[in-house]
C-alpha positions as CSV (number, residue, x, y, z in Angstrom):
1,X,-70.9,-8.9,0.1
2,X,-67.7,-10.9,1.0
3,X,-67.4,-11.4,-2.6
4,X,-66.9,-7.8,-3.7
5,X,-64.9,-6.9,-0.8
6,X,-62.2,-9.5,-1.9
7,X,-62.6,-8.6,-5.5
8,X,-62.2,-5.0,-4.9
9,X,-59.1,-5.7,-3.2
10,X,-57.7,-8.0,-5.8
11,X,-58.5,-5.2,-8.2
12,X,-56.9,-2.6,-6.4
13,X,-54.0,-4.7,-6.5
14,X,-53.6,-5.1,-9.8
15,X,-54.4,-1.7,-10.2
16,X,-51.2,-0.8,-8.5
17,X,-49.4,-3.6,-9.0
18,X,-47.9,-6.4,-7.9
19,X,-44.2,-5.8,-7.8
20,X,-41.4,-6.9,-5.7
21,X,-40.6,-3.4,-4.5
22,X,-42.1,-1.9,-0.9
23,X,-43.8,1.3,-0.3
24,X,-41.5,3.7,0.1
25,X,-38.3,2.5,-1.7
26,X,-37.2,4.5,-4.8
27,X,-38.2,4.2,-8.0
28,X,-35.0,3.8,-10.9
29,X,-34.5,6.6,-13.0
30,X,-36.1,6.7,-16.3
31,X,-33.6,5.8,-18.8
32,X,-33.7,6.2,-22.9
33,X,-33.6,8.4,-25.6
34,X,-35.6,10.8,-27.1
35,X,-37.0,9.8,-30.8
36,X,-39.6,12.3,-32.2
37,X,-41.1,9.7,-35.3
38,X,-44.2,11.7,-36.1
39,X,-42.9,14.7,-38.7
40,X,-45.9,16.8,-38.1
41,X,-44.8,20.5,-36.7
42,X,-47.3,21.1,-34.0
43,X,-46.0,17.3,-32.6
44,X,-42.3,19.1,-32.6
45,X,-42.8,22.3,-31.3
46,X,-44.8,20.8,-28.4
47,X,-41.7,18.2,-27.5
48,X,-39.3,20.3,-28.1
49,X,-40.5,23.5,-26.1
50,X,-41.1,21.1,-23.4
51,X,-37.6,18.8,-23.7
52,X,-35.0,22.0,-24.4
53,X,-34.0,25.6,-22.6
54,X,-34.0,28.9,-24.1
55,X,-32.2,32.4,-23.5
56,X,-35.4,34.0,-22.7
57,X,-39.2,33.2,-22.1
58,X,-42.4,35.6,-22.3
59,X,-44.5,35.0,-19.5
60,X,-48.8,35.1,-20.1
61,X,-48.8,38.7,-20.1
62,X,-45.9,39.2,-22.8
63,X,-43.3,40.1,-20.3
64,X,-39.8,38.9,-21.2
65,X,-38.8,37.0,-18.0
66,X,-35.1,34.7,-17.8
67,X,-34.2,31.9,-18.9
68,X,-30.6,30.7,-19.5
69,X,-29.9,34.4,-20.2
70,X,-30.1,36.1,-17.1
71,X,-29.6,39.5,-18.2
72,X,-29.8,41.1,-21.4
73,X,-29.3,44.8,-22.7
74,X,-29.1,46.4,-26.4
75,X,-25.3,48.3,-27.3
76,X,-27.2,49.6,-30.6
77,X,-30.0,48.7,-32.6
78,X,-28.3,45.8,-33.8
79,X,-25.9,44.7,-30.7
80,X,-27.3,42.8,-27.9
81,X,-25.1,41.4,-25.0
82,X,-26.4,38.7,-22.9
83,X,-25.0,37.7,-19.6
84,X,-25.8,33.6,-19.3
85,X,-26.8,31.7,-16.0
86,X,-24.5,29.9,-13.9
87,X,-24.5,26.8,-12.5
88,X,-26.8,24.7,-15.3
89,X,-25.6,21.8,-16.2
90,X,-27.3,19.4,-18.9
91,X,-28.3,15.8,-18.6
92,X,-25.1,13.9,-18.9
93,X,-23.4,16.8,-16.9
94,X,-21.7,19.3,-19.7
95,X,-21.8,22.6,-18.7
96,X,-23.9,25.3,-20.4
97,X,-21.6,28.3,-21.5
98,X,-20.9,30.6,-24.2
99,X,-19.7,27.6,-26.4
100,X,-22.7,26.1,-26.0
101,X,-24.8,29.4,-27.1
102,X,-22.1,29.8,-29.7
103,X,-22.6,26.0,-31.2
104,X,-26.7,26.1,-31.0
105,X,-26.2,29.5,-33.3
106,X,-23.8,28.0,-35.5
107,X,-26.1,24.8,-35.8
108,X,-29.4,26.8,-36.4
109,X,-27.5,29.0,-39.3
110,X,-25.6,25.4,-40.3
111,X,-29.3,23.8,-40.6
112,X,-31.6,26.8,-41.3
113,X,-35.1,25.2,-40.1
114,X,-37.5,27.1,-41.6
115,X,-39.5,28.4,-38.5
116,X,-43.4,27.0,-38.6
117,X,-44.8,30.0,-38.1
118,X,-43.1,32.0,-41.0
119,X,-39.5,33.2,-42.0
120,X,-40.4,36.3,-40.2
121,X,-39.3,34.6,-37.2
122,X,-36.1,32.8,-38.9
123,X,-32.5,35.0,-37.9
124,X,-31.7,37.1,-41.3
125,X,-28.2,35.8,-42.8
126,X,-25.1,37.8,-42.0
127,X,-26.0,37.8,-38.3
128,X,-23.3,36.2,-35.8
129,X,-22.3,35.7,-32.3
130,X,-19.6,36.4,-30.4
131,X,-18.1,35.2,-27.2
132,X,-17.1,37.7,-25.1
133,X,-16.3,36.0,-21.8
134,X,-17.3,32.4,-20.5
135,X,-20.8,33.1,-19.7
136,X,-21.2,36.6,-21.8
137,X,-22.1,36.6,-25.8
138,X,-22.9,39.7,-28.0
139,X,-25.1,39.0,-31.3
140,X,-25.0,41.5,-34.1
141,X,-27.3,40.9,-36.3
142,X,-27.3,42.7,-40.1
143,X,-30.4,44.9,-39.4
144,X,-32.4,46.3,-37.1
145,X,-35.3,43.7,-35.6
146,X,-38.0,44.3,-33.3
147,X,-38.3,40.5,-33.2
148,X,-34.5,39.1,-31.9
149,X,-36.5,38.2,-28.3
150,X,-39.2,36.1,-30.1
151,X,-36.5,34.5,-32.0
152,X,-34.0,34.0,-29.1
153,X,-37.0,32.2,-27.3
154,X,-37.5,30.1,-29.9
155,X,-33.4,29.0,-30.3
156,X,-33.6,25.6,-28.5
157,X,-30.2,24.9,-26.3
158,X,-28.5,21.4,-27.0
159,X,-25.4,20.4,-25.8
160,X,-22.9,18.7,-27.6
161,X,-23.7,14.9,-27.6
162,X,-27.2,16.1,-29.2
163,X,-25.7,17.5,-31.9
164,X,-23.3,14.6,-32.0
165,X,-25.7,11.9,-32.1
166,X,-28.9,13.8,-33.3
167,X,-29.1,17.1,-34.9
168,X,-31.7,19.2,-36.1
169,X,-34.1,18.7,-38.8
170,X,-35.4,15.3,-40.2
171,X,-32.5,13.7,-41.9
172,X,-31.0,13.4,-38.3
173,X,-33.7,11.4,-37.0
C-alpha cells in the first residue's frame, strides 16, 4: 500500500512537472510564428478562420452579427459603406483602419485565391474600395451580389508585417 501511495505521487509529479517555477507565478508568453506546412484546404480554412478577423460573421442561425465592421448599410445595389471598430489593435500593436481594409482588398485582388468552395464566392473583377474616412470604407463592386456578406466574412484581416513577411497563397510560405 505504501508502495503505490509513493508511486502515485511520483507519477503525479511528473505528470505536472517538475519545474523550477511555484504555483502561482506566471507563465511566459508563447512566442513564434505561424507556419501552415500541410497545403491541404480544409487544414487552411480551419487555421486561418481561427488565427485572423473578418468584417462580419454569421452567427448559428445565419444572422449577420459584427465583427471588425461594426456597422454596415447598402447606398445602391452595388455600394456598401462600412463603419470599422475602434480600438483593435493587432499583435505587434498596428492599428486596424481603413488602410488596413484597403490593403487586405488590394492583396486578395493582387493574389486572387481561388476560394475552396467555388468562384461563386471569389469578389468579381472591377470591384474596389474606397476610403472614406479613417475607420469608414465604401466598396462598389461591378454588379449586383446577393453574396458580398459571405464574401466579406470570408476576407481574412492581416496587417502589414504579414503581408511583409508572409503573404497569401503557397509561394509565400
Amino acid at each position: 500500500m505504501k508502495r503505490r501511495v509513493v508511486g502515485s505521487i511520483v507519477l503525479v509529479l511528473l505528470t505536472l512537472g517538475w519545474g523550477n517555477r511555484s504555483v502561482g507565478e506566471p507563465v511566459p508568453a508563447p512566442r513564434g510564428e505561424l507556419r501552415i506546412v500541410d497545403a491541404n484546404m480544409l487544414t487552411f480554412a480551419r487555421v486561418t478562420f481561427n488565427v485572423f478577423e473578418h468584417l462580419v460573421e454569421s452567427d448559428k442561425d445565419g444572422t449577420w452579427r459584427p465583427g471588425l465592421a461594426t456597422a454596415w448599410h447598402w447606398l445602391d445595389d452595388r455600394t456598401l459603406e462600412m463603419t470599422l471598430r475602434r480600438g483593435v489593435t493587432f499583435h505587434n500593436g498596428e492599428v486596424f483602419d481603413a488602410e488596413i481594409v484597403k490593403l487586405n482588398w488590394d492583396e486578395t485582388f493582387r493574389s486572387r485565391p481561388p476560394h475552396m468552395l467555388g468562384k461563386f464566392l471569389e469578389f468579381t473583377p472591377g470591384s474596389r474600395l474606397e476610403i472614406i474616412a479613417p475607420y469608414t470604407v465604401r466598396f462598389r463592386f461591378s454588379a449586383p451580389d446577393g453574396a458580398i456578406l459571405w464574401k466579406l466574412s470570408g476576407m481574412h484581416m492581416g496587417n502589414r508585417q504579414f503581408f511583409q513577411e508572409l503573404g497569401w497563397g503557397q509561394e509565400s510560405w
